[in-house]
C-alpha positions as CSV (number, residue, x, y, z in Angstrom):
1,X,-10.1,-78.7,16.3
2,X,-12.1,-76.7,14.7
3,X,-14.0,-75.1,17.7
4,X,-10.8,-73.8,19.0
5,X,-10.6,-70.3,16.5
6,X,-14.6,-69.5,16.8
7,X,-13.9,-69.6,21.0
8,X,-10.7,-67.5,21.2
9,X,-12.6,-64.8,18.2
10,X,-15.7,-64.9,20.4
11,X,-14.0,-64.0,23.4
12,X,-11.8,-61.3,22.1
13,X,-14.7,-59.4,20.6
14,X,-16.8,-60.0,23.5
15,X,-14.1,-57.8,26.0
16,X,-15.9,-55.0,27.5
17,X,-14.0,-51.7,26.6
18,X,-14.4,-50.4,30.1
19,X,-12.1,-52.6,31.9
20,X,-9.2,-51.8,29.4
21,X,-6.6,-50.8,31.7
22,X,-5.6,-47.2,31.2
23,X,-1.7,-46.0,30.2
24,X,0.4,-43.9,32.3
25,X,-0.3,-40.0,31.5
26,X,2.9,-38.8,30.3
27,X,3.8,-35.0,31.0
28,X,3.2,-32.8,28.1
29,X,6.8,-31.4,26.4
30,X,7.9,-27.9,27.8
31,X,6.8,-25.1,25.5
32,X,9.4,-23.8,23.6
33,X,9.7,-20.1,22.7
34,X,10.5,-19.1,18.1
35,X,11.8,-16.4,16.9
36,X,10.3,-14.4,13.3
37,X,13.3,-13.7,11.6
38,X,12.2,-10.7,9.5
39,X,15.5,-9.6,8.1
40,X,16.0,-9.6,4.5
41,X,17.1,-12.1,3.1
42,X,18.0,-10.3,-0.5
43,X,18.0,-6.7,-1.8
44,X,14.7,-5.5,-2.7
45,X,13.6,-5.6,-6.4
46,X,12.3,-2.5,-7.9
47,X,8.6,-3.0,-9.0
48,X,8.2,-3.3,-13.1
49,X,7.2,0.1,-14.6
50,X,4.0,-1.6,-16.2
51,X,2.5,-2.5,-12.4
52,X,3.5,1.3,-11.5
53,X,1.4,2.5,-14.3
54,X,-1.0,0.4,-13.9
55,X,-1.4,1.6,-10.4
56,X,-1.1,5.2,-11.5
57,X,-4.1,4.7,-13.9
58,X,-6.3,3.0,-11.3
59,X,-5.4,5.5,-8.8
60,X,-6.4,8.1,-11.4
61,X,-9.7,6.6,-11.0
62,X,-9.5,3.4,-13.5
63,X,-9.0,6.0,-16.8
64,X,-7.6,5.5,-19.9
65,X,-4.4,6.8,-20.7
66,X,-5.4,9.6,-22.7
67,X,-8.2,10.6,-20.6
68,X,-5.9,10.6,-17.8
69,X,-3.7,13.3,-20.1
70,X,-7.0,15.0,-20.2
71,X,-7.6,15.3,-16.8
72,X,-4.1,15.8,-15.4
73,X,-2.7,19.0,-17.9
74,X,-2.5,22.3,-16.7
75,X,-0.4,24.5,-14.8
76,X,2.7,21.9,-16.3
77,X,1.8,19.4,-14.0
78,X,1.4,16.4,-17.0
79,X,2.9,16.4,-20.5
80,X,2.6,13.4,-22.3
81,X,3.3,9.9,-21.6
82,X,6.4,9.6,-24.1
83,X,8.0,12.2,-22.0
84,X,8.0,9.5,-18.7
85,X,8.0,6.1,-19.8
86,X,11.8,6.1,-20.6
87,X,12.0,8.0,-17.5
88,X,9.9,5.2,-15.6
89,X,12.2,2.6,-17.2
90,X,10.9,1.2,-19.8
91,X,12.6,0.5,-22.8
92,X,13.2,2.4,-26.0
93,X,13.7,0.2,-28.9
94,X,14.0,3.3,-31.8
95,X,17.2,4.4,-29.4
96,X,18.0,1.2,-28.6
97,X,17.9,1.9,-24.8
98,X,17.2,-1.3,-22.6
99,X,14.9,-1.7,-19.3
100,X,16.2,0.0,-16.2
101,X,16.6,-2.8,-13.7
102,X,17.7,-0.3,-10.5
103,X,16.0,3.3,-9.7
104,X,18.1,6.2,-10.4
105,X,17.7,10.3,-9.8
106,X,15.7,10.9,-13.1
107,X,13.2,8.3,-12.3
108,X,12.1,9.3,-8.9
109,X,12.0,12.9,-10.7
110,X,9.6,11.4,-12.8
111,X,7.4,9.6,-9.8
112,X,7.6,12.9,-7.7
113,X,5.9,14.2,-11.2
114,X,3.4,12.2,-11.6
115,X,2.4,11.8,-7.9
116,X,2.4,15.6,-7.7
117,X,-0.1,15.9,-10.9
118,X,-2.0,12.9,-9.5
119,X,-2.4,14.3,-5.8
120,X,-2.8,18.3,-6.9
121,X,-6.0,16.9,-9.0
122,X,-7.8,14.2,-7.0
123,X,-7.4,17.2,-4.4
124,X,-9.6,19.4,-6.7
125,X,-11.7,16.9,-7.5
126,X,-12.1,15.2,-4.1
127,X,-12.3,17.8,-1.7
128,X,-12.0,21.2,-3.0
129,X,-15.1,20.3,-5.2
130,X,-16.7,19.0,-2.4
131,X,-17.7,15.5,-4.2
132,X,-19.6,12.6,-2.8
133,X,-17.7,10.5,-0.8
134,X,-18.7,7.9,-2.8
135,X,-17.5,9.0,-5.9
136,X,-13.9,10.2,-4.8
137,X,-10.9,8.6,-6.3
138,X,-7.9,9.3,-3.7
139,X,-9.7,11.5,-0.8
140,X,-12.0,9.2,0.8
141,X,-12.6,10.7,4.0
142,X,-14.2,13.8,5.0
143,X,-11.4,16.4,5.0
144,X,-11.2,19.1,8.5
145,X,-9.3,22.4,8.6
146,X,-6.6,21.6,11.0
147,X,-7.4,18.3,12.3
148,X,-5.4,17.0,15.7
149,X,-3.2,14.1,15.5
150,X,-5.2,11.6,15.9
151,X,-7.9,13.2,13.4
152,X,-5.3,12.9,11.3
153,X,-4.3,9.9,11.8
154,X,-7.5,8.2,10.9
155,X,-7.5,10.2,7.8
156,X,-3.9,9.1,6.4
157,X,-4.6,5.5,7.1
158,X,-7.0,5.6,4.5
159,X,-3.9,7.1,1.8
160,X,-1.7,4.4,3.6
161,X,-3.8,1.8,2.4
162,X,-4.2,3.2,-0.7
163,X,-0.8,3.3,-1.9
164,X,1.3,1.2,0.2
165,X,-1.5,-1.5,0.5
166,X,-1.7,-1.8,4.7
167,X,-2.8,-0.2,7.4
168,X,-0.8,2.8,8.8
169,X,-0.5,1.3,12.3
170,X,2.0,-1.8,11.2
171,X,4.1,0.6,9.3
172,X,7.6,1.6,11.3
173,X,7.3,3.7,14.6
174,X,6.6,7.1,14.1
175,X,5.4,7.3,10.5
176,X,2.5,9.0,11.2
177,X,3.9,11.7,13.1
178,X,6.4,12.7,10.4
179,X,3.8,12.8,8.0
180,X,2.0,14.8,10.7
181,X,4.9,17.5,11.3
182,X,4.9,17.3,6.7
183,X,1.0,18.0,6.4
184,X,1.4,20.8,9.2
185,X,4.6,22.3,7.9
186,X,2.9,22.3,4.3
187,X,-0.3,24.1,5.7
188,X,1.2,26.7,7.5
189,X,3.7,27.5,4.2
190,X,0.6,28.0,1.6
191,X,-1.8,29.6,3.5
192,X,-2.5,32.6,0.9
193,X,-3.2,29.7,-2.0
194,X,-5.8,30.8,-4.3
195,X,-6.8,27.4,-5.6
196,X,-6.1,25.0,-2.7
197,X,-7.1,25.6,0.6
198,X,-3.9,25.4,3.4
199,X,-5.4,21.7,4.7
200,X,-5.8,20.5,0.9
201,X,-2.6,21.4,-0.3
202,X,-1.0,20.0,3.2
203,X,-3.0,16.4,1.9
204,X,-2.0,17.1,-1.4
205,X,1.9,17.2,0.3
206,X,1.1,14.3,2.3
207,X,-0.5,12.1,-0.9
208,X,2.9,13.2,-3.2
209,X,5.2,11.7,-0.4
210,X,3.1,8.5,-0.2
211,X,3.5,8.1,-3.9
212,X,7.3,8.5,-4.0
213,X,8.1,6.4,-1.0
214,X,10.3,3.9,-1.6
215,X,7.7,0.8,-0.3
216,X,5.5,1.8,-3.1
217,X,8.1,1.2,-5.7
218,X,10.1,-1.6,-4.0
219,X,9.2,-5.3,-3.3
């Protein structure tokens, strides 16, 4: 009686796996096609003040605030910073005025502002100073007087990345041709300049709209 288990174990284990009889192949399922649904879901949110400022100072070149005061007076492109934070929409506790949750026609004044101070001096400091590439803070390409499209191009994907954070080519259809027809319209308006060269002050045009566009301050 006892015999009986060890025979009917020895035998199972003793089966050769090759003559294991095969299943049917069964068709593989029909591929089926999916659709990216990319529409928004909810309105954008307006980006907090703090994270704009903190991208304004790193922009700047990683400065302090002060220093960045220092560096951005003159010709009333900067004042102080009390005369934008309220702007920005930050609160005000001595007047009692609360956060601004939604954007509003003084606070893209106040952007436009700033990006115009920011732009007019990383221009002087980037290209019309002729620095390093390595040491440039906005401008970090090698500028050309009058560059073709696609010279162009290759230049504003490096602002694109800069301050909307991806490259120009997976932005909307004909982005870069409107910023084109901007930096050439600019050019040919300032071409007596005594500071700026026509081709900086079209960048400088070009950096200014990237700063106030609305994917920079929306999420």
């Amino acid at each position: 009686m006892r015999l009986g288990p060890i025979v009917i174990l020895v035998c199972a284990c003793g089966q050769r796996p090759d003559l294991i009889e095969p299943s049917d192949t069964q068709p593989l399922p029909a591929p089926t096609e999916s659709t990216l649904d990319q529409s928004l879901k909810t309105r954008r949110r307006m980006v907090p003040p703090e994270v704009f400022l903190r991208a304004y100072l790193t922009w700047f070149g990683g400065l302090a605030p002060l220093e960045v005061v220092k560096r951005a007076r003159g010709n009333d492109l900067f004042e102080q910073w009390v005369d934008y934070l309220v702007a920005l929409g930050l609160p005000d506790y001595q007047l009692d005025t609360p956060r601004v949750t939604q954007s509003n026609p003084i606070m893209l004044a106040a952007i436009g502002r700033l990006g115009e101070a920011l732009c007019v001096r990383s221009a002087e400091h980037d290209l019309h100073a002729h620095t390093p590439l390595e040491q440039r803070v906005v401008f970090a390409f090698d500028p050309m007087s009058e560059p073709s499209l696609p010279e162009f191009a290759s230049r504003f994907d490096v602002l694109h990345r800069t301050f909307l954070g991806y490259p120009a080519n997976l932005a909307p259809a004909g982005r870069v041709d409107r910023f084109f027809a901007l930096h050439r319209q600019v050019a040919a308006n300032h071409a007596s300049n005594p500071k700026l060269s026509p081709d900086e002050l079209g960048w400088v045009a070009v950096c200014t709209a990237l700063v106030e566009h609305p994917e920079a301050g929306l999420y």
